[in-house]
N, CA, C and O atoms as CSV, one atom per row, in Angstrom:
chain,resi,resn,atom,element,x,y,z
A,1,UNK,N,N,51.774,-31.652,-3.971
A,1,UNK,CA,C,51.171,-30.340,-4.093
A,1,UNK,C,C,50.847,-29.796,-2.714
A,1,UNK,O,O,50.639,-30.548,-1.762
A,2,UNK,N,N,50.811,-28.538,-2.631
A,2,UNK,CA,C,50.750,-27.760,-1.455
A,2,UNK,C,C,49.558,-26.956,-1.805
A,2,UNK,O,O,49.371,-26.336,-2.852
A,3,UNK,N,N,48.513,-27.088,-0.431
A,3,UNK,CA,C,47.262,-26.227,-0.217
A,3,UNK,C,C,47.601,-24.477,0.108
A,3,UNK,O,O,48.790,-24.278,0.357
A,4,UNK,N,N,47.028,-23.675,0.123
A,4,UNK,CA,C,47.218,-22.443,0.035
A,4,UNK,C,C,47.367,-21.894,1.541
A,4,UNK,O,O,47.943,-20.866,1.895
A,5,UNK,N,N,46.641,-22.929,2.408
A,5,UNK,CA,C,46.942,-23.121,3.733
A,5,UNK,C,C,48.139,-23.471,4.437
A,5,UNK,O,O,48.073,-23.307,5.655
A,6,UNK,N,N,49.267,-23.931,3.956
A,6,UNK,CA,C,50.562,-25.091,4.492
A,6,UNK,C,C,51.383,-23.850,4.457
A,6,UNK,O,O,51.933,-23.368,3.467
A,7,UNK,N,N,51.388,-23.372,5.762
A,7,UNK,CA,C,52.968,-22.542,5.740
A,7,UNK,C,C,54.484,-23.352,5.986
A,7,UNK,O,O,55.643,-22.946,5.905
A,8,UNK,N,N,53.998,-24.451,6.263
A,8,UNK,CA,C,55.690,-25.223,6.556
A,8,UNK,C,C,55.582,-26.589,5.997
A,8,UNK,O,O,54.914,-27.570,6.325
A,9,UNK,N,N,56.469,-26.352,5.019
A,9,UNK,CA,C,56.984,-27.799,4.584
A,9,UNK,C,C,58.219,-28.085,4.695
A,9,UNK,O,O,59.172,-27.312,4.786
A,10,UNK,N,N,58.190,-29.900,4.680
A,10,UNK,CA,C,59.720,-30.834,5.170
A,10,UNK,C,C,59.696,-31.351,4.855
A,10,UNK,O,O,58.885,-32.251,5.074
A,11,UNK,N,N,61.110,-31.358,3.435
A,11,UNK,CA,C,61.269,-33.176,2.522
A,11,UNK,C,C,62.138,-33.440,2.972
A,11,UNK,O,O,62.901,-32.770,3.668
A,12,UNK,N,N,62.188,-34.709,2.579
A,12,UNK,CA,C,63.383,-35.657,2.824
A,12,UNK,C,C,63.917,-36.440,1.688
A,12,UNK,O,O,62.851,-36.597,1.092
A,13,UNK,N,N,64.800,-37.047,0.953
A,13,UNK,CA,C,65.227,-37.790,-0.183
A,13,UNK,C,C,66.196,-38.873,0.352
A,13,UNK,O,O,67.327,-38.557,0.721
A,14,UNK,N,N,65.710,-40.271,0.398
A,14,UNK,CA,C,66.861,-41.468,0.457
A,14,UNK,C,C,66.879,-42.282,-0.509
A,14,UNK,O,O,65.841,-42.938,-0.589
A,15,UNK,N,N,67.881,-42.570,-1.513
A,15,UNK,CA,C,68.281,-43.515,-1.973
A,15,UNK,C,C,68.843,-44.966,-1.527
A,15,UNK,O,O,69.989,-45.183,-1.132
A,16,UNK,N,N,67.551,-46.147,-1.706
A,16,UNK,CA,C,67.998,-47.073,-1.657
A,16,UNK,C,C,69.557,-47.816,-2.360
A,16,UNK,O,O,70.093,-47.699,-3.462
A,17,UNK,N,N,69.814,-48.382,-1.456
A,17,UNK,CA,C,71.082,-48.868,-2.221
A,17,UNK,C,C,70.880,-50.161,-2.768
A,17,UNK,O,O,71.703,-50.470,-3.631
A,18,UNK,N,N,69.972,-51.035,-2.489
A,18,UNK,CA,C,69.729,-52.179,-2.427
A,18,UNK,C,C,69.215,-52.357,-4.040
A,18,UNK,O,O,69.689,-52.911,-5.031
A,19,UNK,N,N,68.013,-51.597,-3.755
A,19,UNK,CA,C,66.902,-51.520,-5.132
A,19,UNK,C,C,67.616,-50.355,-6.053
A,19,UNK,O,O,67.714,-50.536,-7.267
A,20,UNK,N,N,67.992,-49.439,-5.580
A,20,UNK,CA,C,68.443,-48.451,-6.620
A,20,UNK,C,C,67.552,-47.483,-6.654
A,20,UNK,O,O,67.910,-46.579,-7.409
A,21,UNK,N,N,66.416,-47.284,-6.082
A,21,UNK,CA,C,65.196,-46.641,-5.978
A,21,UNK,C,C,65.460,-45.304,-5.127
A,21,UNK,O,O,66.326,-45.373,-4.255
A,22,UNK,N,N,64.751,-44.052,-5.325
A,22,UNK,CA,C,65.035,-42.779,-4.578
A,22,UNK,C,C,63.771,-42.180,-3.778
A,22,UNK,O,O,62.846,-41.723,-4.449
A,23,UNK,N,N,63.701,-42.166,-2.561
A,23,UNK,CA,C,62.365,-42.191,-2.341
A,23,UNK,C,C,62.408,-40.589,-1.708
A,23,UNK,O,O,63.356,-40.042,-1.145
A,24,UNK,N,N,61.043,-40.037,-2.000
A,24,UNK,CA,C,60.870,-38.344,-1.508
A,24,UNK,C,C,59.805,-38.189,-0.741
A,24,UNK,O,O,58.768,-38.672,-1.196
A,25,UNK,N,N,59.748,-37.679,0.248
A,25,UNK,CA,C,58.815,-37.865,1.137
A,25,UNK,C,C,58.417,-36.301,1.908
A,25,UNK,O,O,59.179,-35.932,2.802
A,26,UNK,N,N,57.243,-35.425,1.549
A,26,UNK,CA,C,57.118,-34.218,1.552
A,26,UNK,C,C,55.937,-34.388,3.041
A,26,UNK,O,O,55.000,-35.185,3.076
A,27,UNK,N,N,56.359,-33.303,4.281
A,27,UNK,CA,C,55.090,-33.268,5.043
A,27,UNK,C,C,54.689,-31.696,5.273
A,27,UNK,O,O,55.406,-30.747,5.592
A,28,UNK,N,N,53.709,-31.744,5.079
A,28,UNK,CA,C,52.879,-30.220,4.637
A,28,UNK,C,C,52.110,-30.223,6.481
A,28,UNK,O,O,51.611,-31.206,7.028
A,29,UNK,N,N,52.264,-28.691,7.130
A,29,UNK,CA,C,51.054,-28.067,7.821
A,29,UNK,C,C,50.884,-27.092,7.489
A,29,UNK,O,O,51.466,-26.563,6.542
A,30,UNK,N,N,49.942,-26.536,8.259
A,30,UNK,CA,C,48.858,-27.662,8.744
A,30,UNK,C,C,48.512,-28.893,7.731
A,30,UNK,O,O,49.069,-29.212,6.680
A,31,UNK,N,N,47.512,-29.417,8.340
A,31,UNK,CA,C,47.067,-31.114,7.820
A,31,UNK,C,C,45.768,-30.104,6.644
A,31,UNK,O,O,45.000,-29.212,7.006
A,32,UNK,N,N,45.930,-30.624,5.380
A,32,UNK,CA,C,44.717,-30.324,5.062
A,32,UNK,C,C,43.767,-30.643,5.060
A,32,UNK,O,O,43.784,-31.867,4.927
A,33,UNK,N,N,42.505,-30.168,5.156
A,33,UNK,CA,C,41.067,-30.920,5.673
A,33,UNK,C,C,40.381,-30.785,4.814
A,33,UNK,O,O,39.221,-30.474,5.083
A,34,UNK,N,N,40.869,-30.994,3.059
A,34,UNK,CA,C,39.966,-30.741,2.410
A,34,UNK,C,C,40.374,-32.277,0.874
A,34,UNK,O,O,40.534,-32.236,-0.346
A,35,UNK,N,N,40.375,-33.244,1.798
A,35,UNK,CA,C,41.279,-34.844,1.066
A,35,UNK,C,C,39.641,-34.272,-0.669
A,35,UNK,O,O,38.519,-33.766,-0.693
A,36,UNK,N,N,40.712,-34.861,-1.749
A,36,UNK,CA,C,39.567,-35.123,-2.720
A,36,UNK,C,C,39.208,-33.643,-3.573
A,36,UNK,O,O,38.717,-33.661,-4.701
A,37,UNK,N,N,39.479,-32.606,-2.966
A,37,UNK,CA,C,38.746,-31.252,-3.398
A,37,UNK,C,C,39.750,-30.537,-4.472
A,37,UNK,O,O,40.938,-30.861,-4.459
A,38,UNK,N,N,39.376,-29.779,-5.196
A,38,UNK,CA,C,40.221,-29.251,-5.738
A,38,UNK,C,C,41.336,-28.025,-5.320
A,38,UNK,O,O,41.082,-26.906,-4.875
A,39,UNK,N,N,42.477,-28.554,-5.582
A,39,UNK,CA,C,44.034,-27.591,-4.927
A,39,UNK,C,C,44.095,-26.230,-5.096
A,39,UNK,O,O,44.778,-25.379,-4.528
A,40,UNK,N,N,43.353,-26.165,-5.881
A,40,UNK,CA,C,43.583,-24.088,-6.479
A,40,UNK,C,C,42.601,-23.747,-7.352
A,40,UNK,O,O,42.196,-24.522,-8.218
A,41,UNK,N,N,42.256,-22.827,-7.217
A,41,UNK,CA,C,41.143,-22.082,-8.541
A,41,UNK,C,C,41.768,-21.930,-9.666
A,41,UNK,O,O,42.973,-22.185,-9.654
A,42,UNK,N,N,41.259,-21.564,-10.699
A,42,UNK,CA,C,42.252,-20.830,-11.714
A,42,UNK,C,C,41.585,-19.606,-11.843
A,42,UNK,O,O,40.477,-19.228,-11.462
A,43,UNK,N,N,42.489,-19.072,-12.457
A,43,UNK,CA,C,42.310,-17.443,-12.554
A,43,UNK,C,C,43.733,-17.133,-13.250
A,43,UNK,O,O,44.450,-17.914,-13.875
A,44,UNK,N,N,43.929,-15.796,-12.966
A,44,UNK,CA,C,44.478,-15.122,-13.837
A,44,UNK,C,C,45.923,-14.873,-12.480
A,44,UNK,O,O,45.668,-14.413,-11.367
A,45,UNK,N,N,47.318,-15.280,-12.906
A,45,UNK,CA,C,48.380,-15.182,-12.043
A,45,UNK,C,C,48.703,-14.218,-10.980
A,45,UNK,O,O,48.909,-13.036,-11.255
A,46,UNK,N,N,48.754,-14.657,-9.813
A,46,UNK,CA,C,48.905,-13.492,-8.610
A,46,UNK,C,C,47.899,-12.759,-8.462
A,46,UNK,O,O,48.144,-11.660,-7.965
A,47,UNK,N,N,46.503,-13.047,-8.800
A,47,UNK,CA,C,45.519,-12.593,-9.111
A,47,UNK,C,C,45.451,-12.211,-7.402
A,47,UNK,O,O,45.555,-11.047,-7.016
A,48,UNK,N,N,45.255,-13.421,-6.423
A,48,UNK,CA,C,44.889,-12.713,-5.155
A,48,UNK,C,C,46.080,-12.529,-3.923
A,48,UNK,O,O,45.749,-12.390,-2.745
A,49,UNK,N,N,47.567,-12.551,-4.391
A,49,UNK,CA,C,48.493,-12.438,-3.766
A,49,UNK,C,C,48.086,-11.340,-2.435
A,49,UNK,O,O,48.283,-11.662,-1.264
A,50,UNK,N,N,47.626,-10.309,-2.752
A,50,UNK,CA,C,47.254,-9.543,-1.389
A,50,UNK,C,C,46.815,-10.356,-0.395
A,50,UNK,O,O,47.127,-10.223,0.788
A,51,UNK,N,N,45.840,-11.502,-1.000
A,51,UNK,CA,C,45.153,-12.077,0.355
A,51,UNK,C,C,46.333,-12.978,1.208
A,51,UNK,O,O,46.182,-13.812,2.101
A,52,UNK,N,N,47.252,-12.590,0.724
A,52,UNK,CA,C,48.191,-13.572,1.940
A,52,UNK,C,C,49.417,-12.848,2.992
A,52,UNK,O,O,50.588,-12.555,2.747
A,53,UNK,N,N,48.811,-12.742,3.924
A,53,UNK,CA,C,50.142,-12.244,4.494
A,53,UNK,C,C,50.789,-12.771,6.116
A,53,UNK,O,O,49.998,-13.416,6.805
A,54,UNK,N,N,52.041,-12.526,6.632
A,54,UNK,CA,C,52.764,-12.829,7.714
A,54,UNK,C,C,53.158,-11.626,8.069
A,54,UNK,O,O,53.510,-10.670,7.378
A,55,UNK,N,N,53.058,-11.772,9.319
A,55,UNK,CA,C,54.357,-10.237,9.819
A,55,UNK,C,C,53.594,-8.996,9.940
A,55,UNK,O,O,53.674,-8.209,10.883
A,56,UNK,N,N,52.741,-8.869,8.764
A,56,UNK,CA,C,52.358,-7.545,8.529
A,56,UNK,C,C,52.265,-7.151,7.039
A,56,UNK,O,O,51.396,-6.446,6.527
A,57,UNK,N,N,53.480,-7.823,6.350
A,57,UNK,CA,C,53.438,-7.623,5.207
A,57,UNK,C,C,52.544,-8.314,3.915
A,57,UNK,O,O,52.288,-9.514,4.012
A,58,UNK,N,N,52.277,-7.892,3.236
A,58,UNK,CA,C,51.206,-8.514,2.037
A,58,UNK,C,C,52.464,-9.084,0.845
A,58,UNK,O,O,53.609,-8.759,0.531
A,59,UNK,N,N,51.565,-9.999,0.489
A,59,UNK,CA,C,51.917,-11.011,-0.769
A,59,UNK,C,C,52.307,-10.138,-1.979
A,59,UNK,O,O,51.995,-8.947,-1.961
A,60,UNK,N,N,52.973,-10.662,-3.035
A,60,UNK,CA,C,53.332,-9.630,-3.725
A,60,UNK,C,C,53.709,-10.733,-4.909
A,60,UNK,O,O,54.300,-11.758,-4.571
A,61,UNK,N,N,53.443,-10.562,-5.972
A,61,UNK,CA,C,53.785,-11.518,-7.326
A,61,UNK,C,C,55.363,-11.329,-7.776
A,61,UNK,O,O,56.021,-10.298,-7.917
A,62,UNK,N,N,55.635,-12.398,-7.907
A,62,UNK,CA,C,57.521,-12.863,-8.435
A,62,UNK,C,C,57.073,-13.313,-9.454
A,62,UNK,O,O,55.876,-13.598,-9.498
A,63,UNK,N,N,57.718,-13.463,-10.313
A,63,UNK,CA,C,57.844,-14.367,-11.815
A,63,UNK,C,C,57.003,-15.330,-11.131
A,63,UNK,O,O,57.316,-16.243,-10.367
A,64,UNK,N,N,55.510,-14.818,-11.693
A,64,UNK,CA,C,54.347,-15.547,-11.583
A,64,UNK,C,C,54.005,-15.970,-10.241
A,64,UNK,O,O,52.839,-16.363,-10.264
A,65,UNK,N,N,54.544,-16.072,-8.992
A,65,UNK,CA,C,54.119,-16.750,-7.758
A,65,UNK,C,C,53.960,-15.715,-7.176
A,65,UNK,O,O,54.426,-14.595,-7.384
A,66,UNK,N,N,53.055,-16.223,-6.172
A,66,UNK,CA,C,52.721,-14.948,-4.588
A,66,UNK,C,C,53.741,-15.443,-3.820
A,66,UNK,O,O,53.746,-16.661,-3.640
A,67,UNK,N,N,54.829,-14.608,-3.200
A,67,UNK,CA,C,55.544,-14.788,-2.246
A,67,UNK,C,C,55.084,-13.749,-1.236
A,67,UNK,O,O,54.184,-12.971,-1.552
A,68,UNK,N,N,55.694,-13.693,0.043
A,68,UNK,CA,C,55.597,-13.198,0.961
A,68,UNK,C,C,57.094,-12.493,1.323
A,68,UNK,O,O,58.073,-13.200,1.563
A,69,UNK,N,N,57.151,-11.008,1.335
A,69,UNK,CA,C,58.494,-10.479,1.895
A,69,UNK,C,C,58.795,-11.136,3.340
A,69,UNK,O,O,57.994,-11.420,4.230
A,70,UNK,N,N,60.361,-11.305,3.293
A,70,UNK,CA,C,60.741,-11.989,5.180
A,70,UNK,C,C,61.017,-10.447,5.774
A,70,UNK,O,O,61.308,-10.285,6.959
């Protein structure tokens, strides 16, 4: 899961050959500083998409998510 804070994430996926096992390995920044707390409020969908923006531009709801125009 990703904090509301993490603008850049980087997975990776290797399959062992040995074990047969697939391992996924996600690194989120910033670091979050909030270990234990709860990930998101609830509320009502895209409820505060305005509050996020890059560039200049404001957040804007997609089939249910806040994205950000590039």
């Amino acid at each position: 899961m990703a904090w509301d804070t993490h603008n850049e994430v980087g997975c990776a996926v290797a399959k062992c050959s040995s074990s047969g096992k697939t391992h996924v390995v996600c690194n989120y920044l910033p670091k979050a500083k909030a270990e234990g707390k709860q990930i998101y409020k609830m509320g009502p969908t895209c409820r505060r998409c305005h509050d996020y923006q890059s560039g200049g531009a404001s957040g804007m709801c997609y089939n249910g998510i806040c994205v950000i125009p590039s």
